[in-house]
BANUFI-534045 format. One line per field, with one value per residue (C-alpha): residue in three letters; x, z, y. Coordinates in nm, 3 decimals. Layout:
# BANUFI-534045
residu	(ALA_...)
xx	(X_...)
zz	(Z_...)
yy	(Y_...)
END
This chain:
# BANUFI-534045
residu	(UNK_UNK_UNK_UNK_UNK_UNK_UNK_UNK_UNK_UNK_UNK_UNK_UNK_UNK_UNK_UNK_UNK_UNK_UNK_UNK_UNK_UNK_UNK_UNK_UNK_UNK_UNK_UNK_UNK_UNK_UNK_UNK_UNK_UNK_UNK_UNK_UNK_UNK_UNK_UNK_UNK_UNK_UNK_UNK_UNK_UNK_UNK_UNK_UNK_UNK_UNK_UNK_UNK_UNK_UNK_UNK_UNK_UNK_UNK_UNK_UNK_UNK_UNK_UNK_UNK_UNK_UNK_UNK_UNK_UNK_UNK_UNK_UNK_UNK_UNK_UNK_UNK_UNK_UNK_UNK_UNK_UNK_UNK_UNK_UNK_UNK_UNK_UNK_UNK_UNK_UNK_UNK_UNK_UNK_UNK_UNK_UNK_UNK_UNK_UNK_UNK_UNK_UNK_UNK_UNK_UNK_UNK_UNK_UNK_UNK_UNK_UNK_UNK_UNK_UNK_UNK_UNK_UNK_UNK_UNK_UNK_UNK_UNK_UNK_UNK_UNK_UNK_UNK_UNK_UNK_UNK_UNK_UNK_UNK_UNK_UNK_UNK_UNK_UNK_UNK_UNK_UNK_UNK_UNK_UNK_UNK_UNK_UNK_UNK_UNK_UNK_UNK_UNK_UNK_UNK_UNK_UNK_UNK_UNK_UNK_UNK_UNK_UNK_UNK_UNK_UNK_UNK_UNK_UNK_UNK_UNK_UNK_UNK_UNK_UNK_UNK_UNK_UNK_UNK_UNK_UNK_UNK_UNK_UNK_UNK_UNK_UNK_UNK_UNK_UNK_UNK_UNK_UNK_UNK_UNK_UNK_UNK_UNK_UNK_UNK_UNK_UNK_UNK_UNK_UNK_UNK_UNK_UNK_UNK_UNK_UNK_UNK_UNK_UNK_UNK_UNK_UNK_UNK_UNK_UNK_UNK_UNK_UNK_UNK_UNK_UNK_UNK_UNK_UNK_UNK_UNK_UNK_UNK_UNK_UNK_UNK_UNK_UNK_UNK_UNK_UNK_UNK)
xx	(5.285_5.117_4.975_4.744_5.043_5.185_4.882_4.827_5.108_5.017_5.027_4.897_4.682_4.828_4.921_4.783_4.559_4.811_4.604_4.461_4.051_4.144_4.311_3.913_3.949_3.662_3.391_3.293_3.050_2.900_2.508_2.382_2.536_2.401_2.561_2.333_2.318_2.333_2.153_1.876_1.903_1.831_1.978_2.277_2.340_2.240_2.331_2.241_2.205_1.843_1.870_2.014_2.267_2.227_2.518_2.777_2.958_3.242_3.540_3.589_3.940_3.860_4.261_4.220_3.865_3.940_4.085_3.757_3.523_3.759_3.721_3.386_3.309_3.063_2.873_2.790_2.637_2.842_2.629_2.792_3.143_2.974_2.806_2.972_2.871_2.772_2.620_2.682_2.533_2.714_2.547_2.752_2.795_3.073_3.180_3.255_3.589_3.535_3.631_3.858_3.895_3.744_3.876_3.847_4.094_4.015_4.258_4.111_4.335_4.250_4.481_4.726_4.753_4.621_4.293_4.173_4.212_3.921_4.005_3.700_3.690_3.385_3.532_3.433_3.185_3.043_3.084_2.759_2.665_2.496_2.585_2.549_2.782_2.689_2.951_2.958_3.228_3.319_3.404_3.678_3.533_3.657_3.686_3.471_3.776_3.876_3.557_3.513_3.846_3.709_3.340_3.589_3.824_3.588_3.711_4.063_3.903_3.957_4.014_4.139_3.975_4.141_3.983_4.153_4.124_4.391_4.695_4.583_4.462_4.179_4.048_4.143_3.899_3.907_3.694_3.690_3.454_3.280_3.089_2.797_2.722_2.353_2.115_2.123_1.756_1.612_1.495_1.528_1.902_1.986_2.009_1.621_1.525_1.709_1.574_1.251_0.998_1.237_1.342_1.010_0.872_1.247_1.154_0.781_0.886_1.131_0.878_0.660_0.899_1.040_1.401_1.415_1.754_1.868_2.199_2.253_2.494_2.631_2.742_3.103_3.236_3.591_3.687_3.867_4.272_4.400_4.725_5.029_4.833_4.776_4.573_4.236_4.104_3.928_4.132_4.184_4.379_4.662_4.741_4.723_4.702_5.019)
zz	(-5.358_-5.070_-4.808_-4.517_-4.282_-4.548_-4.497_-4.128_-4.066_-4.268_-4.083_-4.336_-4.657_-4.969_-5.201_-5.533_-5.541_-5.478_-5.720_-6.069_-6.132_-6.302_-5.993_-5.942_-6.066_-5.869_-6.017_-5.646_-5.719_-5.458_-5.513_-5.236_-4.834_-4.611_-4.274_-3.932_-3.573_-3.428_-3.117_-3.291_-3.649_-3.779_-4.142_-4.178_-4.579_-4.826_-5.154_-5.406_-5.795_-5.721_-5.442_-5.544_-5.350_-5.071_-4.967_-5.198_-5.544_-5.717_-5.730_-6.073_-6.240_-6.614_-6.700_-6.480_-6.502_-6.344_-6.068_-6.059_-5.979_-5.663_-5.487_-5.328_-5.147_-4.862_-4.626_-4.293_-3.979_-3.697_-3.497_-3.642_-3.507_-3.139_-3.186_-3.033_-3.252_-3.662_-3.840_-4.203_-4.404_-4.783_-5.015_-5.252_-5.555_-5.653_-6.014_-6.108_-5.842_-5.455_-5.215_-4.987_-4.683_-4.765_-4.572_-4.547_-4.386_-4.338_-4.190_-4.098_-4.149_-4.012_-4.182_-4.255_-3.935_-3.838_-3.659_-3.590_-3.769_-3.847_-4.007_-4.072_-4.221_-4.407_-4.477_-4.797_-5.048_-5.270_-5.654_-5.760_-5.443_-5.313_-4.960_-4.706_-4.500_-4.160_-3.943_-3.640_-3.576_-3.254_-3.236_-3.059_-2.864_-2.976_-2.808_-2.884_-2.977_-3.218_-3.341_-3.431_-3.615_-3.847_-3.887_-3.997_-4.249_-4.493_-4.683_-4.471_-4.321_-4.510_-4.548_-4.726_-4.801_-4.871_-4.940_-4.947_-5.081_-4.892_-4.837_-5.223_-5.302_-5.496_-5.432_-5.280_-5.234_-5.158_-4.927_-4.806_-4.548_-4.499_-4.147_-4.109_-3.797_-3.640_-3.477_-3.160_-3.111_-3.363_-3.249_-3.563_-3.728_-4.087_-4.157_-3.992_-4.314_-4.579_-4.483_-4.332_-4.429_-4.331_-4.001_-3.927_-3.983_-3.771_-3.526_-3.486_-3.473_-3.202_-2.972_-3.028_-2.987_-2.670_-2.555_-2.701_-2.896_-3.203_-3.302_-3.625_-3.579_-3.867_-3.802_-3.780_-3.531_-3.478_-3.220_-3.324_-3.336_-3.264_-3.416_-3.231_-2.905_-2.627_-2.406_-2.393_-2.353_-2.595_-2.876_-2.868_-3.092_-2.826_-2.713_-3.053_-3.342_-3.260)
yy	(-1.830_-1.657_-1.866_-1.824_-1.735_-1.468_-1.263_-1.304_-1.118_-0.853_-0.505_-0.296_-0.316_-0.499_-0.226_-0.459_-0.785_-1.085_-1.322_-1.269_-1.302_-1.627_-1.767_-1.898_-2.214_-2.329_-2.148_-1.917_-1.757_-1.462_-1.445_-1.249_-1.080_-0.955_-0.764_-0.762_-0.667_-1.014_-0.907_-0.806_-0.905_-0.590_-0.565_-0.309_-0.387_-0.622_-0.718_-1.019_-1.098_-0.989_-0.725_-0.431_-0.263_0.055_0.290_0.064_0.117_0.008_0.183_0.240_0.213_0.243_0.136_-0.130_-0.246_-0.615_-0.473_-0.235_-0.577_-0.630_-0.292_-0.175_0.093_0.099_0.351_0.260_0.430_0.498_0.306_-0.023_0.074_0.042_-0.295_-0.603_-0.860_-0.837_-1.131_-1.152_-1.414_-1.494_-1.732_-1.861_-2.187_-2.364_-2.486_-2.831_-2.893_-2.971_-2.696_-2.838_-2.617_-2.312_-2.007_-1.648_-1.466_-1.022_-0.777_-0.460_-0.127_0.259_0.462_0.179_0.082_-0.298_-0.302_-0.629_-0.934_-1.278_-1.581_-1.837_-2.205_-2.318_-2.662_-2.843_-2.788_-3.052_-2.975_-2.762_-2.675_-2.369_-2.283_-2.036_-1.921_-1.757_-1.601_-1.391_-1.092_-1.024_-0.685_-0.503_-0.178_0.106_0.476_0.775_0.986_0.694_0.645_1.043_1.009_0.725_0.936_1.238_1.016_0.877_0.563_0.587_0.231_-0.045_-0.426_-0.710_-1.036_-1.348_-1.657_-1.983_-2.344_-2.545_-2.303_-2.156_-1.804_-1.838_-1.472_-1.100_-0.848_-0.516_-0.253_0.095_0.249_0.568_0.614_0.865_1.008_0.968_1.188_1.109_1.283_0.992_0.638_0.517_0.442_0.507_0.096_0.130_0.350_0.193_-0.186_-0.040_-0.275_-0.589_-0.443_-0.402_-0.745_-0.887_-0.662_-0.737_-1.110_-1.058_-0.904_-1.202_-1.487_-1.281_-1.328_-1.682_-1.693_-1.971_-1.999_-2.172_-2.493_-2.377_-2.066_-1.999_-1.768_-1.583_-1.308_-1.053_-1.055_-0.696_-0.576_-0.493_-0.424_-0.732_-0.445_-0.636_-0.279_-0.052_0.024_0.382_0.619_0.749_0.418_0.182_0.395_0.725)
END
């Protein structure tokens, strides 16, 4: 059985999903994400049963189609490798069973190698309940030379996601990422364009409540756990990743 200390010392992506679709006993279902600059809630990517998807498909495995449902595939600016902090909000219901601490666990790979590392509790969850879960990633800087190599190796970042009830895996998901460089020239970011008219309104609400800042009791943060390196530093490629 693999437990929440089997996959924290992971150093490098699991080469197949360590827990079958049925392994859900709970009934988790995902209805809607979203991913956000938490300084100024501007919306990166969004997704729901309702909201269909930008700059994300599935990666398709027709002999495997299961498998297929597990792996996504997501394009991002560059920008969003320099931020500090990302929101993401995940609503989400449960079956018939309690949820007895609910975690997620997500190692983050470049090229196999282990780039940083979150683990977040959500607790319990009453049967039949629709919840949201809001959580804040503190991000590790990362060098321009480091950064260029990502922007030049499309989908060669990627990341695992475990969620747990108790020490059991109830479900592994898996991403790859693709980074797009920006015009420097233009104000406006590619996440500004693709969520244009909801930036907009977060952004004209920001300038009229000020600086004023809420931070939802709720939300559940983690900083980021960097692999193999205790340098407190940027992470850059000649010292972490050769």
């Amino acid at each position: 059985m693999i437990t929440p200390g089997d996959v924290l010392e992971f150093r490098k992506p699991a080469e197949n999903f360590l827990c079958p679709l049925s392994a859900n006993c709970y009934g988790i279902d995902f209805l809607q994400f979203q991913i956000n600059d938490y300084e100024t809630k501007k919306i990166i990517f969004e997704v729901g049963k309702d909201i269909p998807p930008v700059n994300m498909e599935m990666d398709i495995d027709f002999g495997n189609m299961e498998d297929s449902f597990r792996k996504i595939k997501y394009t991002f600016s560059e920008d969003v490798l320099r931020l500090p902090l990302i929101g993401t909000s995940l609503v989400f219901k449960v079956g018939d069973k309690p949820l007895e601490d609910f975690r997620m666990i997500e190692r983050h790979y470049f090229r196999n190698k282990l780039v940083k590392s979150y683990d977040f509790t959500f607790g319990f969850c009453i049967p039949g309940s629709t919840n949201t879960w809001d959580t804040v990633y503190s991000l590790p800087p990362l060098e321009d030379d480091l950064i260029s190599e990502m922007v030049s190796s499309p989908y060669e970042t990627t990341s695992d996601s475990f969620y747990f009830v108790g020490d059991t895996l109830v479900m592994h998901n898996k991403a790859s990422y693709r980074y797009k460089l920006e015009d420097g020239a233009q104000d406006k970011r590619s996440y500004d364009t693709d969520y244009e008219a909801k930036n907009s309104r977060l952004t004209a609400k920001g300038t009229a409540q000020g600086d004023s800042k809420m931070v939802d009791s709720e939300n559940k943060q983690a900083d980021s756990k960097m692999g193999d390196s205790d340098d407190e530093g940027p992470w850059s490629k000649n010292a972490d990743y050769d």
